[in-house]
C-alpha positions as CSV (number, residue, x, y, z in Angstrom):
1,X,112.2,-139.0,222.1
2,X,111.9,-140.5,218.8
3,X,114.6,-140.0,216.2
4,X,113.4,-139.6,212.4
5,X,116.2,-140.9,210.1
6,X,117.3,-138.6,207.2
7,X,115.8,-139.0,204.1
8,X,118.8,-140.5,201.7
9,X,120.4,-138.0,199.2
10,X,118.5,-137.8,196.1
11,X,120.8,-139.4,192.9
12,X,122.2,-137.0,190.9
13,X,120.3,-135.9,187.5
14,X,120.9,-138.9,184.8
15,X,122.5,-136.9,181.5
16,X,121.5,-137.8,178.5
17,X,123.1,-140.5,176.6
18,X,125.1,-138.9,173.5
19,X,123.9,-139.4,170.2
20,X,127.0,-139.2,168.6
21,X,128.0,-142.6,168.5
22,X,125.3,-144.2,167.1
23,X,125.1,-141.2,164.4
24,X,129.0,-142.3,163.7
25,X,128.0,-145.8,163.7
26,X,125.2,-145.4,161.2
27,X,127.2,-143.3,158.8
28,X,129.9,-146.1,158.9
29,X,127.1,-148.6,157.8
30,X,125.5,-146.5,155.4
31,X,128.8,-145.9,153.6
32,X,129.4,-149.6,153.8
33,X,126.2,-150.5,152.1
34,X,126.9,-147.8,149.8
35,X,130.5,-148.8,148.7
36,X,128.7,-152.9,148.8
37,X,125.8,-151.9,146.6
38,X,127.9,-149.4,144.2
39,X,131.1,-151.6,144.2
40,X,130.0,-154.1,141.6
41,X,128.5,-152.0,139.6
42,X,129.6,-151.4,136.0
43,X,130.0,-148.2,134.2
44,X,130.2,-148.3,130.5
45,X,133.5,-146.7,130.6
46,X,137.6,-147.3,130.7
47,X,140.0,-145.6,132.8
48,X,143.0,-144.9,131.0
49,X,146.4,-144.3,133.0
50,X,150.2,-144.5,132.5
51,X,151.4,-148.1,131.7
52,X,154.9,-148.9,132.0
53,X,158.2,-147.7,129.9
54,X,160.4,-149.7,128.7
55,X,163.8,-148.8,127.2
56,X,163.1,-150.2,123.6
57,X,166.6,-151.5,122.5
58,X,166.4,-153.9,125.7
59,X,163.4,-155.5,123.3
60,X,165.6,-155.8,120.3
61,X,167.9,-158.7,119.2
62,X,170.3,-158.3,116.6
63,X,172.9,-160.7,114.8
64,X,175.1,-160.9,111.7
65,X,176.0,-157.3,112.1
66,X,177.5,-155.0,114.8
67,X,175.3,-153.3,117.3
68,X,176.1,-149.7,118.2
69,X,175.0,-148.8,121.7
70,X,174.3,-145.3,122.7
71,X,174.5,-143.3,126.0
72,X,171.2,-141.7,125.9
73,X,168.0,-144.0,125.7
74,X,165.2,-144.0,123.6
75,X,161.5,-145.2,125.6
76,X,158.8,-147.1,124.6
77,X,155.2,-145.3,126.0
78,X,152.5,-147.9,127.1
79,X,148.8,-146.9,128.5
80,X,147.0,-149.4,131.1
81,X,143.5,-149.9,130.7
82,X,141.4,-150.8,133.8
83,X,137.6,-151.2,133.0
84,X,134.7,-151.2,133.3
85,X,134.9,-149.2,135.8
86,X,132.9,-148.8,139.1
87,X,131.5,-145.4,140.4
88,X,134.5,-144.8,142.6
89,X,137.1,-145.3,139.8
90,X,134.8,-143.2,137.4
91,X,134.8,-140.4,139.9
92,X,138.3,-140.7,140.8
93,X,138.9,-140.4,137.1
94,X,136.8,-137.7,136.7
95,X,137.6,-135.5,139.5
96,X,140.6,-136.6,141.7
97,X,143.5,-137.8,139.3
98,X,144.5,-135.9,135.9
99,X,146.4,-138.9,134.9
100,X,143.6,-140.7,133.7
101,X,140.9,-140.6,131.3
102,X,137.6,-142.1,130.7
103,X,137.3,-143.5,127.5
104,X,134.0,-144.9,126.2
105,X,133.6,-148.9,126.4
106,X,132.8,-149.0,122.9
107,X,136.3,-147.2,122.0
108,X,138.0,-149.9,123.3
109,X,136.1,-152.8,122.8
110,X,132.9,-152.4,120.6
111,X,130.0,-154.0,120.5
112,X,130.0,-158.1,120.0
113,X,133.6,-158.1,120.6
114,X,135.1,-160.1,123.1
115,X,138.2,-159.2,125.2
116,X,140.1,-162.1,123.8
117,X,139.7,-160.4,120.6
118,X,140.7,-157.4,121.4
119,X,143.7,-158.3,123.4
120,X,144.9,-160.6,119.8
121,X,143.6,-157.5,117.8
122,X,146.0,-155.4,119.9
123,X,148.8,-158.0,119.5
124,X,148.5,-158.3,115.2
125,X,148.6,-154.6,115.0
126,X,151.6,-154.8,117.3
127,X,153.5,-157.1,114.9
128,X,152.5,-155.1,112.3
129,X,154.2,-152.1,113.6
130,X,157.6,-154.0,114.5
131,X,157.6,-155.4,110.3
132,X,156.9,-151.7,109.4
133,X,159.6,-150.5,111.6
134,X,162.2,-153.5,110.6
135,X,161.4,-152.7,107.0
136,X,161.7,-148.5,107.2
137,X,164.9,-148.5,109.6
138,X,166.4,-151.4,106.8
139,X,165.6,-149.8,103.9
140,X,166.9,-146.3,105.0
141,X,170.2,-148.3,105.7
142,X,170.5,-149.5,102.3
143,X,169.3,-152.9,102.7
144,X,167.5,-155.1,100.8
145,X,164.0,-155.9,102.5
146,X,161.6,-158.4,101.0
147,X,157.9,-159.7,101.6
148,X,156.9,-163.7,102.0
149,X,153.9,-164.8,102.8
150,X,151.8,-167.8,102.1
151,X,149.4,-166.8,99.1
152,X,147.3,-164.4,97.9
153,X,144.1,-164.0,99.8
154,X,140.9,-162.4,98.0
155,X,139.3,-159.9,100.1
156,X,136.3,-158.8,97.0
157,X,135.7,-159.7,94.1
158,X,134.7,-156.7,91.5
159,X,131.3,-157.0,89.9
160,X,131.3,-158.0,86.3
161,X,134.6,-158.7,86.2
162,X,136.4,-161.7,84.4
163,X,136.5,-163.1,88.5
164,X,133.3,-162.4,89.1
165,X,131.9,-166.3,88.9
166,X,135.3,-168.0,88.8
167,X,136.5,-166.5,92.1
168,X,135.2,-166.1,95.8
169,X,136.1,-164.0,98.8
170,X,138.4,-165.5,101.1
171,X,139.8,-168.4,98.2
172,X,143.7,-168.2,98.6
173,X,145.6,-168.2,95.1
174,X,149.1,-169.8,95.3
175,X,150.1,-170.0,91.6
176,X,149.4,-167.7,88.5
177,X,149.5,-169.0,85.3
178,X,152.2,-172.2,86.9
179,X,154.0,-169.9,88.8
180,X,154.0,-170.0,92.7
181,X,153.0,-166.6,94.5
182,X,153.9,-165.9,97.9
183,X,152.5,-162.3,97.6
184,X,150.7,-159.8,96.4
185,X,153.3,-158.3,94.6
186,X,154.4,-161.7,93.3
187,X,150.5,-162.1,91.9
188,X,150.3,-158.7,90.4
189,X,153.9,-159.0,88.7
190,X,152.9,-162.2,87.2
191,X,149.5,-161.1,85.9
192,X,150.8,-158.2,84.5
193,X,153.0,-160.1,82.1
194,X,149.9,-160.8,80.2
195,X,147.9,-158.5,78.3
196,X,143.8,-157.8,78.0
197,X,142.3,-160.6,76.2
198,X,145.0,-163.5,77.6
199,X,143.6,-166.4,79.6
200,X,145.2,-167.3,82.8
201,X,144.5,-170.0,85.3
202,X,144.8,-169.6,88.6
203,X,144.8,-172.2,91.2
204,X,144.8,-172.0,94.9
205,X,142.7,-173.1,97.9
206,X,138.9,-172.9,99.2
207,X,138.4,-173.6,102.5
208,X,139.6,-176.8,102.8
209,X,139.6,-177.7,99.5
210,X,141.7,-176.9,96.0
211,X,141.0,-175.4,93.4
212,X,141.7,-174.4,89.4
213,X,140.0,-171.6,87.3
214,X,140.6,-169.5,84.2
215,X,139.7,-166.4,83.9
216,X,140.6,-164.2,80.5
217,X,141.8,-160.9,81.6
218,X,140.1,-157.2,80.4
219,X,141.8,-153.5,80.2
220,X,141.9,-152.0,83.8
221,X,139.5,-149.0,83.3
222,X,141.4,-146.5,85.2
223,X,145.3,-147.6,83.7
224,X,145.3,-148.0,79.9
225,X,146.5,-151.3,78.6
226,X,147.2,-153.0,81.9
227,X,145.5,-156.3,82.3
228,X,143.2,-156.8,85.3
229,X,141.5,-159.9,87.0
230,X,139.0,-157.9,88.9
231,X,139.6,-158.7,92.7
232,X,141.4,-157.3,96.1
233,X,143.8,-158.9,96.7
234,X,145.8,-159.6,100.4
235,X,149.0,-161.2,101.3
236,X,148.3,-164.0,103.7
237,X,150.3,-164.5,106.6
238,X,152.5,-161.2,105.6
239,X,156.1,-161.3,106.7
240,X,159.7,-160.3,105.9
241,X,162.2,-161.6,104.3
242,X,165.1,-159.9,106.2
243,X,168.8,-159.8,104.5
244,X,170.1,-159.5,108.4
245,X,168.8,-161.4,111.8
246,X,166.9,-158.3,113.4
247,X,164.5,-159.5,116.1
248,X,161.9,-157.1,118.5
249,X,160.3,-159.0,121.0
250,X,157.7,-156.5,122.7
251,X,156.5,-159.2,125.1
252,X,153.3,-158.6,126.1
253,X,153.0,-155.4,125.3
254,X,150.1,-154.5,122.4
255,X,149.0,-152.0,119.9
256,X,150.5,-150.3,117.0
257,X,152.2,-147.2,118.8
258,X,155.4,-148.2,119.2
259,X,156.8,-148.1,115.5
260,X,158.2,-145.0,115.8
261,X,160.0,-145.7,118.3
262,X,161.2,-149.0,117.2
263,X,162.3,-147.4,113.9
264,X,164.7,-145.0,115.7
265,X,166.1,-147.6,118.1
266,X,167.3,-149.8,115.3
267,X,168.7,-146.7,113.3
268,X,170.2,-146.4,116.3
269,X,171.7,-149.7,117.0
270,X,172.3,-150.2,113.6
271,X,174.6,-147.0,113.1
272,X,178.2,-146.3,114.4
273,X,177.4,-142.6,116.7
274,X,174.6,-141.5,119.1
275,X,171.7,-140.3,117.5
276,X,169.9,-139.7,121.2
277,X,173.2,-137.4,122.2
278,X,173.2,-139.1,125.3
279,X,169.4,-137.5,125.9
280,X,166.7,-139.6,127.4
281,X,163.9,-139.6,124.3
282,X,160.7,-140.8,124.6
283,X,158.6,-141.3,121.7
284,X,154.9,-142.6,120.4
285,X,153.2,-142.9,116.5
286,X,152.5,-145.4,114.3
287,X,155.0,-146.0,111.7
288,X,154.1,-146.7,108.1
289,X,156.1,-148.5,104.8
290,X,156.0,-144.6,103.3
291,X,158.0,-143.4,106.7
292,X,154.6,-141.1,107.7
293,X,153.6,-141.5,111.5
294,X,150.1,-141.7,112.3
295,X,148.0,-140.7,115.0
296,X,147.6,-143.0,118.7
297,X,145.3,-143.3,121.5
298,X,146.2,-142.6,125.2
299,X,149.0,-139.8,123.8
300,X,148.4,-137.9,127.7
301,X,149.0,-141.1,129.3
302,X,152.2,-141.3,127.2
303,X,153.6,-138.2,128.3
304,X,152.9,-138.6,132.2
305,X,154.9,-141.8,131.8
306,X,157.6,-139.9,129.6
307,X,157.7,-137.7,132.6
308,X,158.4,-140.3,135.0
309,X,161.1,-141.3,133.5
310,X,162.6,-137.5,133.7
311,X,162.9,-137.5,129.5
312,X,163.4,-134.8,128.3
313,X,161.7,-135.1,124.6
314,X,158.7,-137.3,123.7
315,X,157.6,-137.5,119.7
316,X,154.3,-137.4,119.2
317,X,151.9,-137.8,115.7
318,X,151.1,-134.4,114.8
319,X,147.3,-134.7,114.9
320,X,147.8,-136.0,118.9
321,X,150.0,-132.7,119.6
322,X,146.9,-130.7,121.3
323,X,146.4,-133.5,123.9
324,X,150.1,-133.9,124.2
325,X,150.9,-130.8,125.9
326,X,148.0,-130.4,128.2
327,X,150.5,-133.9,130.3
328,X,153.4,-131.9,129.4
329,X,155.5,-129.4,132.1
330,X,158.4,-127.7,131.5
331,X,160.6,-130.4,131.8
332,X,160.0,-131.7,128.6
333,X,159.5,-130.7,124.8
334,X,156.9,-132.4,123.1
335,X,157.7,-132.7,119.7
336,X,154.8,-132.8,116.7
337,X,156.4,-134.9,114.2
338,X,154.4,-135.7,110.6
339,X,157.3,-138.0,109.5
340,X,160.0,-139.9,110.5
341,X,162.1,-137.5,108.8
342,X,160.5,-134.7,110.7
343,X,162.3,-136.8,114.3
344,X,165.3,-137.6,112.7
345,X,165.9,-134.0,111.6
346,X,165.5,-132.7,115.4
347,X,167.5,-135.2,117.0
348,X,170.7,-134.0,114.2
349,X,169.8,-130.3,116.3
350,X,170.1,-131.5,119.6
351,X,173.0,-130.4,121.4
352,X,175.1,-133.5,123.3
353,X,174.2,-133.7,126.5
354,X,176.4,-132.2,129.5
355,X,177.6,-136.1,130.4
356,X,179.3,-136.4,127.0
357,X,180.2,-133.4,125.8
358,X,184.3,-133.9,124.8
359,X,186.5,-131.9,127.1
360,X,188.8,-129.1,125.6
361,X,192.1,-130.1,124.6
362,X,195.1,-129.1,127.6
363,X,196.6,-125.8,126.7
């Protein structure tokens, strides 16, 4: 009897291998290549966000006199500029986080200008605002505040004019008529002891080398009897010439949007009382010679960093108000000021804050 063996068991159906991995590892490559390709690449754009505050009377040095400190603070705003951007910080900008805004590369640094002159742009305009401030919070003290500089320097010369010939853009004039000017109030004084038809000399630099010129002076067309040279006229090297040892030192912070805040501290620190009422204040504008406050860039950023520090007012230039209170929240009042009047008037309405309000006498 023969035996037949049993066929062996079939193998079981082979299943399919999945797809999914290799879609997931595809998609990891393609976004790969995608954020490798679109990394580098440059948007004409600047994303601008919340810099860091700064508690401005830690940035001010004062000697000769007392210095009054306060329990409330006043903050210096700063923005941070990050740029050019890249597609994912544009989008990010543009879709995930209100804090920042896109501003246009030729906003911030226009065309032909390098970054290194932008960044000593930023730092002249800041010095500016500190002399403005020294010089407004001074004079509203009483003090005596006066310019120096180191000449006059000639930024035009007017057509047909008694310089037109004798003079040249950029020559420095350091003495009128054998008197030494340090300023341009210094030069104009000096000229205008003369009258239409005197001849002065002027001497001064050009370029390298010196120089001496007369020129006979002629009416000024627009003020009757006043003698005039015919040029513009800039102090070089501007500074002040301060009756007290008042020193801001805004490290490496730029721009010209701090005055305002500057010119507050030193009232401030300069005064017996608390003007802040023991509030946290934040503020931002340009401050000029004639006490106005002018308008700033970055005035949303300003306020989301005013928030973070839980103040609970922020100045701001009138013409940035709009923008101002689309960062705001109900935590704190944005204030439109047009003067530094205008923020000195609402800080005399605040009420003290609950920390230092003066208990009631015992019964």
């Amino acid at each position: 009897m023969i035996e037949l063996e049993a066929p062996p068991p079939a193998p079981p159906p082979r299943l399919p291998t999945p797809r999914w991995p290799y879609v997931l590892v595809a998609a990891f490559l393609a976004v790969g290549l995608l954020v490798l390709v679109a990394w580098p690449v440059k948007l004409p754009y600047y994303a601008m966000s919340p810099g860091p505050v700064e508690q401005v009377a830690n940035l001010v040095t004062i000697n000769d006199v007392p210095r009054y400190e306060s329990e409330g603070v006043f903050y210096l705003l700063t923005v941070s500029l990050r740029g050019e951007v890249n597609p994912f910080e544009w989008f990010e900008a543009r879709f995930v986080d209100d804090q920042i805004d896109l501003v246009p590369s030729e906003v911030v640094r226009p065309a032909g200008t390098t970054e290194e002159q932008v960044t000593r742009s930023n730092q002249e305009a800041m010095n500016d605002s500190i002399h403005s401030a020294i010089y407004v919070a001074l004079q509203r003290l009483g003090y005596e505040v006066k310019f120096a500089g180191d000449g006059v320097r000639i930024l035009e010369v007017v057509a047909d004019s008694p310089a037109d010939g004798a003079l040249q853009v950029e020559d420095v004039i350091t003495r009128v008529e054998g008197t030494t000017v340090h300023t341009v109030d210094e030069a104009s004084a000096r000229i205008r002891e003369f009258a239409p038809g005197d001849t002065i000399t002027l001497e001064g630099s050009r370029g390298e080398e010196s120089f001496t010129t007369d020129v006979t002076l002629i009416e000024h067309p627009d003020i009757a009897g006043a003698p005039m040279v015919g040029v513009v006229l800039d102090t070089l090297n501007l500074a002040l010439d301060l009756p007290i040892d008042v020193r801001v030192d805004p490290g490496n912070i730029g721009g010209p949007s701090a005055g305002l805040g500057f010119t507050l501290t030193l009232l401030d620190l300069l005064t017996p009382g608390d003007m802040t009422k023991g509030h946290i204040i934040a503020g931002t504008g340009t401050i000029r010679f004639d006490e106005t406050v002018g308008a700033i860039g970055g005035v949303r950023q300003k306020v989301y960093g005013a928030r973070s520090i839980a103040a609970e007012v922020i100045f701001v230039p009138r013409d940035n108000y709009a923008d101002a209170i689309t960062a705001s929240d109900d935590a704190i009042v944005v204030v439109p000021v047009d003067t530094l009047q205008d923020a000195l008037d609402y800080l005399e309405s605040l009420e003290p804050a609950p920390a230092i309000v003066a208990a009631p006498p015992a019964s």
